[in-house]
C-alpha positions as CSV (number, residue, x, y, z in Angstrom):
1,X,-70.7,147.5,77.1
2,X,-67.6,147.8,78.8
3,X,-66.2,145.1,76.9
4,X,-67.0,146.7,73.6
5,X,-65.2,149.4,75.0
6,X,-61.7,147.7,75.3
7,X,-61.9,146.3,72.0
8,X,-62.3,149.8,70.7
9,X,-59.5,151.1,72.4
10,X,-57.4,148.0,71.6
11,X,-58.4,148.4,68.0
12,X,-57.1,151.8,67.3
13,X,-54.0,150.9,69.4
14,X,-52.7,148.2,66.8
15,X,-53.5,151.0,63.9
16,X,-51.4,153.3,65.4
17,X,-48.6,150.5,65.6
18,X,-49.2,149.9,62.1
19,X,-49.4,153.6,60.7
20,X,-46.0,154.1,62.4
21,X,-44.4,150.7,60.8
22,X,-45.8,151.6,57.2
23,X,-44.4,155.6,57.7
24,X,-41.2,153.7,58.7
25,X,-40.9,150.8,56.0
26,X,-41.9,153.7,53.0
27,X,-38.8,155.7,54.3
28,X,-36.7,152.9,54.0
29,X,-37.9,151.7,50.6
30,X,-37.7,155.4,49.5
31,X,-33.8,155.8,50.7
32,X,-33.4,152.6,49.5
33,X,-34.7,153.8,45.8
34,X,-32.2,156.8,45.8
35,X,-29.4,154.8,46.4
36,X,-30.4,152.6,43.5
37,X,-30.9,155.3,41.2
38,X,-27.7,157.1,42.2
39,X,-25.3,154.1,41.8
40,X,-27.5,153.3,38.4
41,X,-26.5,156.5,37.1
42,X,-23.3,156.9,37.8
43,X,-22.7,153.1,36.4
44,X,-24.6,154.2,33.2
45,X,-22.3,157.4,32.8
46,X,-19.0,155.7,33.9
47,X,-15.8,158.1,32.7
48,X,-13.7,156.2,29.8
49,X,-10.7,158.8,29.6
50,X,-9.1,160.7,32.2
51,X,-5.5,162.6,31.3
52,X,-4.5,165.6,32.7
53,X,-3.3,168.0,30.8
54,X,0.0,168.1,32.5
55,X,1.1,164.9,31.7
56,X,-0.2,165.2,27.4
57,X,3.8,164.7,25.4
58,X,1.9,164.3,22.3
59,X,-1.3,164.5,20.0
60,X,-1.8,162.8,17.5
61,X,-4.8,163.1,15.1
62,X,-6.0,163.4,11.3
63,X,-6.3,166.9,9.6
64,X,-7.2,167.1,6.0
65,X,-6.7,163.3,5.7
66,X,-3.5,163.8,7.3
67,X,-1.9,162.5,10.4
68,X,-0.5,165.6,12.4
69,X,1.5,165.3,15.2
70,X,1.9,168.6,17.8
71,X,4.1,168.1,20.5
72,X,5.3,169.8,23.5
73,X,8.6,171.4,23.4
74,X,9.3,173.2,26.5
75,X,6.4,175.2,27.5
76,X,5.2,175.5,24.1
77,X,3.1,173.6,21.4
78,X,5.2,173.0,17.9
79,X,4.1,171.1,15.1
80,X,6.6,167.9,15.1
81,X,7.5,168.1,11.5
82,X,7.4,172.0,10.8
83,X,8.7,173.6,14.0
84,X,8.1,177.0,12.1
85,X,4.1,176.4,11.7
86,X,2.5,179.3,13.8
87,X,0.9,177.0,16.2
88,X,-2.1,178.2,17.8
89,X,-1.4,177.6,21.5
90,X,-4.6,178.1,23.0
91,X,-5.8,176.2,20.4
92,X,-3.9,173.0,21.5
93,X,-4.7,173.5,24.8
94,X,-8.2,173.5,24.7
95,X,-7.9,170.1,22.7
96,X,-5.8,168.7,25.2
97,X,-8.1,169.6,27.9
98,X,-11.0,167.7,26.0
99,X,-9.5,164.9,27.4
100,X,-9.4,165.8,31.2
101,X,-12.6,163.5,31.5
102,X,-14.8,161.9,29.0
103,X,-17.8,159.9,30.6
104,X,-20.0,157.8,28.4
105,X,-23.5,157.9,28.3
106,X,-24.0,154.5,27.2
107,X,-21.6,151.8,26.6
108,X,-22.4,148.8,24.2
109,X,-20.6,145.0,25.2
110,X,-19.9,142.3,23.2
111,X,-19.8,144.3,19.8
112,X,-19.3,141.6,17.2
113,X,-19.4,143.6,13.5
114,X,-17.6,147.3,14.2
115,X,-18.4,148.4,10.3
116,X,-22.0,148.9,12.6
117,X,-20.5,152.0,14.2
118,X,-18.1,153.0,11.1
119,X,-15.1,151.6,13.6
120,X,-13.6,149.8,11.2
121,X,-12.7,152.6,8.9
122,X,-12.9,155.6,12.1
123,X,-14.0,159.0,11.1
124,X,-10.5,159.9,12.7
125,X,-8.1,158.2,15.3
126,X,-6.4,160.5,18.4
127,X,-3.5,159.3,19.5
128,X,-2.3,160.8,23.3
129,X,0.9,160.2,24.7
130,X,2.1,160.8,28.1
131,X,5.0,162.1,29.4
132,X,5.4,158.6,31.3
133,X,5.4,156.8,27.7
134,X,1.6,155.8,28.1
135,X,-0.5,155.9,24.7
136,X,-4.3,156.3,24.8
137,X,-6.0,155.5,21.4
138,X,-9.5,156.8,20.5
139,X,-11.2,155.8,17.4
140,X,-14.6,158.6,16.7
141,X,-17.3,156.3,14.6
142,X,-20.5,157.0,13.2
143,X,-22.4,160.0,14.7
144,X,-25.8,159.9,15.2
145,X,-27.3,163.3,14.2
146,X,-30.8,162.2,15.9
147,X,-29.7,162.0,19.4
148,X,-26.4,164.1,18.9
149,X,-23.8,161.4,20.0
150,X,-21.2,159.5,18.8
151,X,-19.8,156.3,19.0
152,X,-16.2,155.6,19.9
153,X,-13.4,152.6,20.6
154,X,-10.8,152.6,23.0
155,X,-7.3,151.5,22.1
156,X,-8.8,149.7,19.1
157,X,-11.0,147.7,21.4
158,X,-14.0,147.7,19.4
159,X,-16.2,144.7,21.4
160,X,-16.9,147.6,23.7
161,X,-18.5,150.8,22.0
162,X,-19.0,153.9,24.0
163,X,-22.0,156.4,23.1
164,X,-20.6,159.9,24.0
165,X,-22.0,163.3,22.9
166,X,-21.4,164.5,19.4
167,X,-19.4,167.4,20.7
168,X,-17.1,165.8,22.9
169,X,-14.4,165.7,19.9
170,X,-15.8,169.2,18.1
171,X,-12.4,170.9,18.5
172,X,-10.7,168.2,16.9
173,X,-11.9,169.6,13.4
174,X,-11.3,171.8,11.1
175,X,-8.5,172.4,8.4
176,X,-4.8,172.6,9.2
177,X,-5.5,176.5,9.4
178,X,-7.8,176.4,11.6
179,X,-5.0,175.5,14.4
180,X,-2.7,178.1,13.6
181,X,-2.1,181.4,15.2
182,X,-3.5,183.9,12.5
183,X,-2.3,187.7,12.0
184,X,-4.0,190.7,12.3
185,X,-4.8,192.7,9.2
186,X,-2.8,196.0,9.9
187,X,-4.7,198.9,11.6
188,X,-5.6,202.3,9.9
189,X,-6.9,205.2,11.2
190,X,-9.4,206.3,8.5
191,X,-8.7,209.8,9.7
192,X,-5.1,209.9,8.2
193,X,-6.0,208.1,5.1
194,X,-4.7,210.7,2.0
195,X,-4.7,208.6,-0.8
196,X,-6.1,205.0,-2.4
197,X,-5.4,203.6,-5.4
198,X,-7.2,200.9,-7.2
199,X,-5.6,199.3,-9.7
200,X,-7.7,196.3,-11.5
201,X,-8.7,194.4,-14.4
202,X,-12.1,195.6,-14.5
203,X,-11.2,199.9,-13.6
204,X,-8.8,202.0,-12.4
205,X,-8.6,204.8,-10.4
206,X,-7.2,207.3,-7.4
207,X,-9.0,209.2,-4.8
208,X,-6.4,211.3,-3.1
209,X,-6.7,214.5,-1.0
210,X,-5.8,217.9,-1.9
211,X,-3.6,220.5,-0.3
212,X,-7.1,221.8,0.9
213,X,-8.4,218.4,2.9
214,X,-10.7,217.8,-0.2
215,X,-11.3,214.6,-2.0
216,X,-10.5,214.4,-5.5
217,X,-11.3,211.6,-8.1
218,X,-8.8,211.0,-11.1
219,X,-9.4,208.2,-14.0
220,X,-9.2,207.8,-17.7
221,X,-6.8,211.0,-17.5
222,X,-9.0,213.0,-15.8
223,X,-8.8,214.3,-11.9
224,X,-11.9,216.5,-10.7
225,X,-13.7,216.8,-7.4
226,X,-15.2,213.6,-5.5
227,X,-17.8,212.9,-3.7
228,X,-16.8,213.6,-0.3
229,X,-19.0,211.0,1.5
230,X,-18.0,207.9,-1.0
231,X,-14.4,209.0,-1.0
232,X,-14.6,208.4,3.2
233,X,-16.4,205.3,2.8
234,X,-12.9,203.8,1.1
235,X,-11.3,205.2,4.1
236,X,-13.7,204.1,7.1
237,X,-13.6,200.8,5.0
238,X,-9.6,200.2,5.7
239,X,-10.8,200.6,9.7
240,X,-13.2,198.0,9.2
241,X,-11.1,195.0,7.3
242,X,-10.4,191.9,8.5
243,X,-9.0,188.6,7.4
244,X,-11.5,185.8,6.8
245,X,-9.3,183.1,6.8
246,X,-5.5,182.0,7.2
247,X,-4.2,180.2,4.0
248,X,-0.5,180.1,3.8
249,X,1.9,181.4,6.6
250,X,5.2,180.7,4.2
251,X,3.8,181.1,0.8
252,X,7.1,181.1,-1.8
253,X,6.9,183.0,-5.5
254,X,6.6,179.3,-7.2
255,X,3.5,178.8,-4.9
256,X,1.7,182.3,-5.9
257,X,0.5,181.2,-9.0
258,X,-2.5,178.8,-6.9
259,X,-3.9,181.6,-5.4
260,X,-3.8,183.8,-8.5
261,X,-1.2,186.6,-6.9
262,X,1.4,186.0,-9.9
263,X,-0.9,188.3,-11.7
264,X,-3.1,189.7,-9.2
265,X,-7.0,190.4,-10.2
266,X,-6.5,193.8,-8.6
267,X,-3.8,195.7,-6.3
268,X,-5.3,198.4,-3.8
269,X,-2.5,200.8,-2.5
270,X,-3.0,203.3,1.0
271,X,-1.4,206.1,2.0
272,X,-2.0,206.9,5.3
273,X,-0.1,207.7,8.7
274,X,0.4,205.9,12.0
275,X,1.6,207.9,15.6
276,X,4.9,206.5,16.4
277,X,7.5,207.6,18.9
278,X,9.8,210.5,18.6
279,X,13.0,209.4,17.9
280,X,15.8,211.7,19.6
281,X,17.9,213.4,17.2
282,X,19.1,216.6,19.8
283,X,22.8,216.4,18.6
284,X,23.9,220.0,18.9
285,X,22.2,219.8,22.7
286,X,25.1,216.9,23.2
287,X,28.0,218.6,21.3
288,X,27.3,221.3,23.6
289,X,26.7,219.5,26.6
290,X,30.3,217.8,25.9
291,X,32.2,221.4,25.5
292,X,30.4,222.5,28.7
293,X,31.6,219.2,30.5
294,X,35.5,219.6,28.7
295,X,35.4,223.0,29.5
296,X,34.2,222.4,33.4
297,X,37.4,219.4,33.6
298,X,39.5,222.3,32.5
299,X,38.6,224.3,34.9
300,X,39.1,221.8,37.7
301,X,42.3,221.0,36.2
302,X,44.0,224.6,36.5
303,X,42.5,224.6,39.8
304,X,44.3,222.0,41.4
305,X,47.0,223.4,39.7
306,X,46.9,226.4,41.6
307,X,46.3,224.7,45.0
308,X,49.3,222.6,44.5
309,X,51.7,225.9,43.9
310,X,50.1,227.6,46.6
311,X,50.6,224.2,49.0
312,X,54.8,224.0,47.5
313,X,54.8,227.6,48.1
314,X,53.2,227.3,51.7
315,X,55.8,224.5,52.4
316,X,59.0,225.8,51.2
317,X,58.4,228.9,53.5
318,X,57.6,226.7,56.6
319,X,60.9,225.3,56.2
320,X,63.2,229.0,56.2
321,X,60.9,230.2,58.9
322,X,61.8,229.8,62.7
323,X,59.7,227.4,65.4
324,X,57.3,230.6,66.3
325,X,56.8,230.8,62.4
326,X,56.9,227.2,61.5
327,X,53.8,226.6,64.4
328,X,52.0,229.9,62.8
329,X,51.9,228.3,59.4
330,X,51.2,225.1,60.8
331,X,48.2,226.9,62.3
332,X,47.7,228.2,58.9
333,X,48.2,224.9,57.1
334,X,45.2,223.1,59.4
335,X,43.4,226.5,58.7
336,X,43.5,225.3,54.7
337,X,42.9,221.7,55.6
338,X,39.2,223.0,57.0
339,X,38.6,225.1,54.1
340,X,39.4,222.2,51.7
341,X,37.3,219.9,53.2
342,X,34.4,222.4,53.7
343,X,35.0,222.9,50.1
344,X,34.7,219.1,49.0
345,X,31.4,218.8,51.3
346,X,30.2,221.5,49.1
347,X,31.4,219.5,45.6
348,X,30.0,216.5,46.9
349,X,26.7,218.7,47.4
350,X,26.6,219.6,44.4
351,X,27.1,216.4,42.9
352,X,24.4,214.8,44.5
353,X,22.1,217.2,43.6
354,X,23.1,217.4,39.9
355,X,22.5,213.7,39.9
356,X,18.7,214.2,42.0
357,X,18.2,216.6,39.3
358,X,19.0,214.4,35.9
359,X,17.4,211.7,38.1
360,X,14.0,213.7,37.7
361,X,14.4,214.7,34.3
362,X,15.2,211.5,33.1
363,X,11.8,210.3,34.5
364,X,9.8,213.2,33.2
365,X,11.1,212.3,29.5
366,X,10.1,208.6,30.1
367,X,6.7,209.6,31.7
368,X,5.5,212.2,28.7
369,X,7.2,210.3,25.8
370,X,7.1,212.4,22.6
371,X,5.1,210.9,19.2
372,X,5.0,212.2,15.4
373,X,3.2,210.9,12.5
374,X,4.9,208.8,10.2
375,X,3.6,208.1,6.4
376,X,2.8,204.7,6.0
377,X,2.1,202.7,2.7
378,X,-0.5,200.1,2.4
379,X,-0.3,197.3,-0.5
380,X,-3.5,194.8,-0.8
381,X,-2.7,192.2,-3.4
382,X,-5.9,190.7,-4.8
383,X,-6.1,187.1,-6.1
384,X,-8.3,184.4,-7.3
385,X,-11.5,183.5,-5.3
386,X,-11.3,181.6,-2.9
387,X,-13.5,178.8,-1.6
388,X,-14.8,180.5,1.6
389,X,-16.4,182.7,-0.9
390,X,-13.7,185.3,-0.7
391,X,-10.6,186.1,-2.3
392,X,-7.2,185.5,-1.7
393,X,-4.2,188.6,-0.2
394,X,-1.2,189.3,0.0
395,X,-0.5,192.5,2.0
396,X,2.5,194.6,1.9
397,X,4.4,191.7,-0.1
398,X,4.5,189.6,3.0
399,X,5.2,185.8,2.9
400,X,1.7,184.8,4.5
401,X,-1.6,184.8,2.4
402,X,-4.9,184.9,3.3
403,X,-8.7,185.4,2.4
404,X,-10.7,188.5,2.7
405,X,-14.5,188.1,1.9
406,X,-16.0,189.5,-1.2
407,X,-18.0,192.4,0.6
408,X,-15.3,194.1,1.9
409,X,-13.5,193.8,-1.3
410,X,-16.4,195.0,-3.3
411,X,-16.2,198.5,-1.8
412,X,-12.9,199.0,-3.4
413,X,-13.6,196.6,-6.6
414,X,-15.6,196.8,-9.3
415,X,-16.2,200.8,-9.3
416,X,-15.7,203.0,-11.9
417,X,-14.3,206.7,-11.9
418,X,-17.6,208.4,-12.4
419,X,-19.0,206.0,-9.5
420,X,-17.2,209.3,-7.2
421,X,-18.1,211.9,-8.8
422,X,-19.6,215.1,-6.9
423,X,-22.9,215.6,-8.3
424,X,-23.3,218.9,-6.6
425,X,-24.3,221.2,-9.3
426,X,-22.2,224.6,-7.7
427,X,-21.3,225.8,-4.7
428,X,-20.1,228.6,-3.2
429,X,-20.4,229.9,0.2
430,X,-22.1,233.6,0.5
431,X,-18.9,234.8,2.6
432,X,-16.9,234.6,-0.9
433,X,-20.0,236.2,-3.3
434,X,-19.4,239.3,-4.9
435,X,-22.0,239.4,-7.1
436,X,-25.1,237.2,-8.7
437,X,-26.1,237.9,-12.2
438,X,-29.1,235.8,-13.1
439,X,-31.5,235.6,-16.2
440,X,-34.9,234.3,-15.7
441,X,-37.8,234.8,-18.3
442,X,-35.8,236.8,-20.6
443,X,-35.1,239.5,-17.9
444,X,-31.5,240.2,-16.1
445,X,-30.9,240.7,-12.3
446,X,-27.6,240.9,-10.4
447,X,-27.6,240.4,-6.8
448,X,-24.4,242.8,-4.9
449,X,-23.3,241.8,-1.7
450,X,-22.1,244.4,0.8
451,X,-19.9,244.0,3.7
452,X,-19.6,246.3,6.6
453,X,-17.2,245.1,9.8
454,X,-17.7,246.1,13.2
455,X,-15.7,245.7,16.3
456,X,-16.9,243.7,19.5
457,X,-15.0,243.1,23.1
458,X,-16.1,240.6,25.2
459,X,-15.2,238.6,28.6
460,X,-15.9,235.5,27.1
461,X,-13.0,233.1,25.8
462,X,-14.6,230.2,25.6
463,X,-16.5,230.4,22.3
464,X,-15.9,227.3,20.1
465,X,-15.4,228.5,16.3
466,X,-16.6,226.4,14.2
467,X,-15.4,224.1,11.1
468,X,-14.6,225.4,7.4
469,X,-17.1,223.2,6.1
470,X,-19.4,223.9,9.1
471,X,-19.5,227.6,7.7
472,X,-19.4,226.2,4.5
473,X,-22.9,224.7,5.1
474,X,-24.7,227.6,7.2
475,X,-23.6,230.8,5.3
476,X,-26.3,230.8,3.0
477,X,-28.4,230.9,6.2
478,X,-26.7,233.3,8.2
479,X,-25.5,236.8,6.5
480,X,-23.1,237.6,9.6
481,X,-19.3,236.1,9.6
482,X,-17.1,237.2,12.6
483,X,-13.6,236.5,13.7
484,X,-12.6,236.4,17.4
485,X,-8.9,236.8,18.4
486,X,-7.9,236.7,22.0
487,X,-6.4,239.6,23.5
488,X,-4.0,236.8,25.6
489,X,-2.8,235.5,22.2
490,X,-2.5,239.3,20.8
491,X,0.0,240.0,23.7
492,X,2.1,236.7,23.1
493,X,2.5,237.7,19.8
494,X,3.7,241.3,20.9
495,X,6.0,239.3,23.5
496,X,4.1,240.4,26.8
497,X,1.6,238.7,29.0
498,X,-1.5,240.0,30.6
499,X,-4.2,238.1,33.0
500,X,-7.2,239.8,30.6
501,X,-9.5,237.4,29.3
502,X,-11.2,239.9,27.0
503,X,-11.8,238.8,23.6
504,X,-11.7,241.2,20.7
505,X,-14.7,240.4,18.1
506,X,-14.6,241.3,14.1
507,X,-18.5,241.0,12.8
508,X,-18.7,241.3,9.5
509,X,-22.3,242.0,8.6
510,X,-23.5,241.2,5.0
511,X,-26.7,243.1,3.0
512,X,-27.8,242.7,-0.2
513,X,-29.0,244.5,-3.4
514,X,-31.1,243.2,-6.6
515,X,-30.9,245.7,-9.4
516,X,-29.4,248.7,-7.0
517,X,-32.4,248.2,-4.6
518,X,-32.2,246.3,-0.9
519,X,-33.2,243.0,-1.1
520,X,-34.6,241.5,2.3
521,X,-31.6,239.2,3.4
522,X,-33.8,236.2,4.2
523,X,-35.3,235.6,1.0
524,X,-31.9,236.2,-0.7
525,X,-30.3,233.9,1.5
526,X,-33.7,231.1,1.5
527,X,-33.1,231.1,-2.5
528,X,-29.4,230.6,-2.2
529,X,-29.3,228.2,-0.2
530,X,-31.6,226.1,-2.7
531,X,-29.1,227.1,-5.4
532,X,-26.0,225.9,-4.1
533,X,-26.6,223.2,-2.7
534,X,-28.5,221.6,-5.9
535,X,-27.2,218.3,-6.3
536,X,-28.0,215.8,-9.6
537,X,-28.6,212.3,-9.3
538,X,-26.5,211.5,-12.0
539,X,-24.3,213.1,-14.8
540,X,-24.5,212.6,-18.1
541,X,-21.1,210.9,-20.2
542,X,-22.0,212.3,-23.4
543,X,-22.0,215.8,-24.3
544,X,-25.6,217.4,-23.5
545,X,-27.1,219.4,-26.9
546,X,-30.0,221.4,-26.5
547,X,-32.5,222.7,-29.2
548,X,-33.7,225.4,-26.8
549,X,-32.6,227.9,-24.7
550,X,-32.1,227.6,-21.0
551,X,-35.1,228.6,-18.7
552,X,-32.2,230.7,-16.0
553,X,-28.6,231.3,-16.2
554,X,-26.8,231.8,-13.3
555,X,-23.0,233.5,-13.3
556,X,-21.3,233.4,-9.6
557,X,-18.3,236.1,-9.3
558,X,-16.3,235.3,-6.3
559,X,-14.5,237.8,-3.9
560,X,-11.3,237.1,-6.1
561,X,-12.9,237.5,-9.5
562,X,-13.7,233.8,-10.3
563,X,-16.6,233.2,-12.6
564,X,-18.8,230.2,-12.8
565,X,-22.0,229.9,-14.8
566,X,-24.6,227.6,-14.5
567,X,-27.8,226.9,-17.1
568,X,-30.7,225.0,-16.4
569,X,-32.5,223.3,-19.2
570,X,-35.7,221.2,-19.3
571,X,-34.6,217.7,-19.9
572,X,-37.7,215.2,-19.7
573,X,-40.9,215.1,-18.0
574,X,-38.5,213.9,-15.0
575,X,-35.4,216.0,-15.0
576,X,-34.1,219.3,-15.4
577,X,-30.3,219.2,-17.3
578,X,-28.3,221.9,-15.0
579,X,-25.0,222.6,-17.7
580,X,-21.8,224.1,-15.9
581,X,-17.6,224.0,-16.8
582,X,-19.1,221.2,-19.6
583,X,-20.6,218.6,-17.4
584,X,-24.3,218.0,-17.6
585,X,-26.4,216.6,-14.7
586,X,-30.0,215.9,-14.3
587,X,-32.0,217.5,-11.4
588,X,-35.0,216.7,-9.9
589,X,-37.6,218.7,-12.6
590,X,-39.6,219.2,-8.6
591,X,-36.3,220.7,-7.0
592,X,-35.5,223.0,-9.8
593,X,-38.8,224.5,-9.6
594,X,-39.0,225.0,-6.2
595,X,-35.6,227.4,-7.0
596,X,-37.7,229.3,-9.6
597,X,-40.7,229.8,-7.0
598,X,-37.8,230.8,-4.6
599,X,-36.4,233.2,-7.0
600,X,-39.8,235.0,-8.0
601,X,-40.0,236.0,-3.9
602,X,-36.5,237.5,-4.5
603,X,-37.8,239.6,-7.8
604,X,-41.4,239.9,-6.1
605,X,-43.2,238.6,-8.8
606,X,-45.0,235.9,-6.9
607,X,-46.1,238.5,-4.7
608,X,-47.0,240.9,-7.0
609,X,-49.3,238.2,-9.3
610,X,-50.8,237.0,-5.7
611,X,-51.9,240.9,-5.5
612,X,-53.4,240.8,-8.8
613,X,-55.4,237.8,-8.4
614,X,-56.8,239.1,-5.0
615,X,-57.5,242.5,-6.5
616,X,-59.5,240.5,-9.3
């Protein structure tokens, strides 16, 4: 028994032993393993090229079947046979640093037949010299679109083939363009835009601004009011432009003709302004300035004039005088001397602050510079298309062309005059209504409007006051205009200032009549507001004739006596044709109705046949 039992213990012994030995040998095998695996990978990704960007003289590579060269001349990137190319520099750079380090991810030995890899005819050969004189030559074969590499030589060594990734050499291509450093189109500030002209083959036209802010439209001899929102969608467009591509930086008039600019497809022209600085043009301030400083030297002039007399006269009586009299003025003489130079301390005083003082000014004027709008012009020349799907420019006859793409373009091309024409029937804002003569059903009404002003003071001077065309588009709504003045700016008009902030208020209150009797001011206003804002969705180019007669007339008569009369017509089971000042456009048949059921609240007709069918 006890026997048995030292076996046992001896047993487990030697599997303890054993446990610890396998523990130990799987640790080593296991380190062992990621040493392998480590060298393995860094033999099968082993870098081929290594060239600091530093050192790079020279590139050398093929661009549109061409070999271009850029080399370095000082610190900056030229093109070795056009020094005047616009270079990009970045550009350059970035391709240079490509080359920092280049590690393969497979690399084939013993390569017998290159035309395997395309290495005997190379997609395109890069040529690196060094500032040391040391050339590195690199040959890009066949790419393999599967697995996204590519294969390449070194120094024409094509028994070895390197497998490398497909974009390892991506910003070596591209067209000659594509490494130069491209303008900007120049920047305008839709808000100062005033006037475009489109002059093509296809139409021709001007929107331009008025001396009133509003857009007008004038073609085929004719000039009438625009659409307001198309006529700012030109503008906002001009914000919005860019180049597409960069063609030509030196383009000469024999070489126009390839990009169809000899006789352009269309020329766009922009008036507009741009903020510059003030330019100083103060001349009287310096004329004057120089008589005050002539004028000052003068006076210092006669003044040392005077002190010297005074000093010869001083002198001449020191020497007739006796010892007693020749110490007193001596006394006298060092009395001057004190008062002289107290009196240059003083100048020099003065001096120094006069310059502390043009000091500061000097540095005000350079801190709040002054700026003033200055009118700009704007010439697009528009060629032939191009093959980037645009077309090509010329801007402001400049020497460099490029392309713009064919939606930008198409805002401005291929529109017709009456594509901006405002297709709002009549408007007229119920602050300028006199009267409102209407015929409906045979019968006549006129509307009067009445206008009684009140006066209002109040503390507050912070009220914003709104737009013109804000007040435009909510009279019809609101029968009360008012004008606020500030008492602060009624006193700096008077020449006196006060602390007040009171602010004197002019309501003017508008009421209405129908036929002599008061009309309730919010079913005028609900009906007016339907009627001038009535806008067609399109006009009709030949002259509208009607075999009937129309189903209301509708004469405005302004505050200054302007008339302007309006007929609606039924047109088709779709339209209404609303006739005014000889232009025709169709309406909604559904809107105009709903103006005749607004207008039978105003004559209470709708009320009074809802009466009779409640009495029956």
């Amino acid at each position: 028994m006890k026997k048995k039992s030292v076996n046992l213990i001896t047993a487990v012994g030697v599997l303890v032993v054993l446990s610890g030995v396998y523990v130990g040998v799987k640790a080593y095998v296991t380190k062992q393993e990621d040493a392998a695996e480590s060298e393995s990978t860094e033999e099968e990704n082993p870098e081929i090229v290594s060239i600091a960007s530093a050192d790079v003289k020279s590139i050398k590579f093929v661009i549109d079947k061409k070999e271009v060269i850029f080399e370095k001349n000082g610190a900056s990137w030229v093109k070795s046979d056009e020094t005047d190319f616009p270079v990009d520099q970045d550009k350059i750079d970035t391709l240079v640093s490509s080359l920092n380090s280049i590690t393969a991810e497979r690399t084939l030995e013993d390569v017998e037949d290159a035309s395997e890899y395309e290495l005997d005819q190379p997609e395109n050969t890069i040529t690196v010299t060094t500032e040391d004189g040391e050339t590195t030559v690199i040959q890009l074969g066949m790419e393999n679109d599967s697995t996204s590499q590519e294969y390449i030589d070194l120094n024409k060594d094509s028994s070895t083939v390197y497998v490398v990734s497909n974009s390892t050499f991506s910003s070596f291509e591209g067209s000659l363009y594509d490494f130069a450093k491209s303008g900007t189109f120049p920047t305008v500030d839709s808000s100062t835009v005033s006037k475009i002209s489109v002059d093509g083959k296809d139409s021709s036209y001007v929107v331009e601004k008025d001396e009133n802010n509003f857009w007008n439209i004038t073609g085929e001899g004719d000039t009438e009011k625009a659409d307001s929102a198309k006529a700012t969608t030109l503008a906002t467009a001009l914000s919005s432009m860019t180049y597409a591509s960069y063609v030509n930086y030196n383009c000469t008039e024999d070489q126009l003709s390839q990009y169809g600019l000899d006789k352009p497809y269309a020329e766009i022209t922009v008036d507009y302004q741009e903020k510059v600085e003030k330019k100083s043009t103060d001349t009287e301030n310096e004329a004057e300035n120089g008589t005050e400083d002539v004028s000052e030297a003068s006076e210092d002039e006669n003044q040392v004039d005077e002190n010297t007399d005074s000093e010869d006269a001083e002198s001449s009586s020191a020497n007739e005088n006796t010892d007693d009299s020749a110490a007193e003025n001596s006394g006298n003489v060092e009395d001057s001397d004190t008062d002289e130079e107290e009196s240059g301390e003083a100048d020099e005083s003065d001096i120094t602050n006069s310059d502390s003082t043009e000091s500061t000014e000097t540095s005000e004027e350079d801190a709040e510079t002054e700026t003033e709008m200055a009118d700009r012009e704007l010439v697009i020349q528009v060629g032939d298309q191009s093959s980037d799907g645009g077309r090509y420019v010329r801007v402001n006859d400049s020497n460099e062309i490029y392309t713009i793409s064919e939606d930008s373009l198409d805002t401005f091309l291929g529109k017709t005059y009456s594509d901006f024409w405002d297709l709002t029937v009549s408007y007229l804002s119920v602050n300028n209504l006199d009267t409102l003569d209407v015929n409906y059903e045979g019968e006549d009404y006129t509307v009067n409007v009445s206008r009684e002003t009140s006066e209002d003071e109040s503390d507050d001077t912070t009220e914003d006051s709104s737009s013109d065309a804000s007040d435009e588009s909510a009279a019809a709504e609101d029968s009360t205009a008012s004008t606020e003045t500030t008492a602060a700016d009624t006193e700096s008009s008077d020449g006196s200032s006060s602390d007040s902030n009171t602010t004197s208020s002019a309501s003017v209150t508008l009421s209405y009549t129908l036929n002599g009797n008061d009309l309730d001011s919010t079913t005028f206003t609900t009906f007016y507001n339907k009627l001038i804002n009535m806008a067609g969705q399109k006009r009709l180019t030949d002259e509208f004739k009607s075999h009937t007669d129309p189903e209301m007339t509708v004469k405005f008569t302004d505050t200054d006596g302007n008339e302007t009369d309006v007929e609606y017509y039924s047109y088709d089971t779709n339209y209404y044709a609303a006739v005014t000042e000889g232009k025709a456009y169709l309406v909604n048949k559904m809107t105009v109705k709903e103006l005749f059921q607004a207008f039978d609240e105003v004559t209470g007709k709708k009320t009074d046949t809802e009466e009779s069918q409640e009495t029956e």
